[in-house]
N, C-alpha and C positions, 0 to 999 in steps of 0.2 A: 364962858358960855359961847362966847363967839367963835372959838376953836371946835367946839362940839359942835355947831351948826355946820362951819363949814364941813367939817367931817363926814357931816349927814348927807350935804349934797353931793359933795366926792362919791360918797356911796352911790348913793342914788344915782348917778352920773354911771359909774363902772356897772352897775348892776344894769343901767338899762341897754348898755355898750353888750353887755354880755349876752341878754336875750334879743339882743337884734341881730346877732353871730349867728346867735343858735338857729339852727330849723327847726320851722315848723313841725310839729311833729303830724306825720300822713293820718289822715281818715281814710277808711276803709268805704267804700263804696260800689252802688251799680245803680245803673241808671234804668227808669222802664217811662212807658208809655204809650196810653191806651190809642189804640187806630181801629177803625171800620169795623164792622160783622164783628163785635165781639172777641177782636183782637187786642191780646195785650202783650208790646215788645219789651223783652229783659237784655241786657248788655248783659255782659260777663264781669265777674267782679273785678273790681283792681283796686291798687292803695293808692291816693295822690295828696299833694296839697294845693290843687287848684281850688279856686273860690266857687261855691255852686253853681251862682250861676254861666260859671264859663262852662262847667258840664254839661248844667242845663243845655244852653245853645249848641254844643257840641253835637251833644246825642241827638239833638232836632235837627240841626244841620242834616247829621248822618241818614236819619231817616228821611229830610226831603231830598237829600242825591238819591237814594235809591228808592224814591217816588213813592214812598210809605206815607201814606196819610197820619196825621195822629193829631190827641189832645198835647195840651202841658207837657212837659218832660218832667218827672221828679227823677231826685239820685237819693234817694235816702243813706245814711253814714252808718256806722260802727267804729266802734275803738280797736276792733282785732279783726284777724280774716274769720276764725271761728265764731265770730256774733256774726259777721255780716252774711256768710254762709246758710248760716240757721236761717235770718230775717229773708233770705232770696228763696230759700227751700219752703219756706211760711208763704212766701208770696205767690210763686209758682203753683204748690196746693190748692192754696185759695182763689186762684182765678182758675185753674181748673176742675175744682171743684162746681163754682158757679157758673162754668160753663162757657169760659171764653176760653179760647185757641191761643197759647202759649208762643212766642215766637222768641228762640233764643238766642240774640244775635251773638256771635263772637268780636264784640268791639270792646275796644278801651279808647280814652283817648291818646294813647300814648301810640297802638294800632293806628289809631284814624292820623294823628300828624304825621308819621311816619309813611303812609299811605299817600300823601296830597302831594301833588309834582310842586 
């Protein structure tokens, strides 16, 4: 019995060795957020595994360097770039439809660090 125990924790030992190797696997994401007159800003999509809210503040960051007023930043996710695609093409509709001014930024984060002296 006490040979199968330790065996358990071996296991469990190697197994957690192994998904701490591994990567994260990327979410699919874009980040948007509403600003002034009925404006609503969309980044461009990209894959990452940062944690939201580091996006979050990224994309807000971004918009107060370039003196864009805004609420909250959301990044909404997908498992693939074809869901995330669909969800941004839904979204862009729907605030165009309802009458707000679409603004499409070409940012990602990976853009925007690349970008900072």
């Amino acid at each position: 019995m006490r040979f199968l125990l330790q065996g358990a924790v071996l296991l469990g030992a190697a197994t957690g060795l192994a998904l701490a190797a591994t990567p994260a696997a990327a979410d699919w994401r874009y980040c948007l957020a509403r600003g002034p007159a009925r404006t609503v800003y969309l980044s461009a999509p990209f894959s990452t595994v940062a944690a939201m809210p580091s996006l979050d503040a990224a994309f807000g960051l971004m918009l107060d360097r370039s003196h864009r007023a805004h609420d909250p930043v959301q990044c909404p996710r997908a498992d693939s770039a074809a869901a995330l695609r669909a969800m941004r093409l839904t979204a862009l509709r729907y605030n165009r439809q309802d009458g707000e001014t679409v603004v499409e930024l070409d940012w990602t984060p990976d853009r925007d660090a690349a970008a900072k002296p």
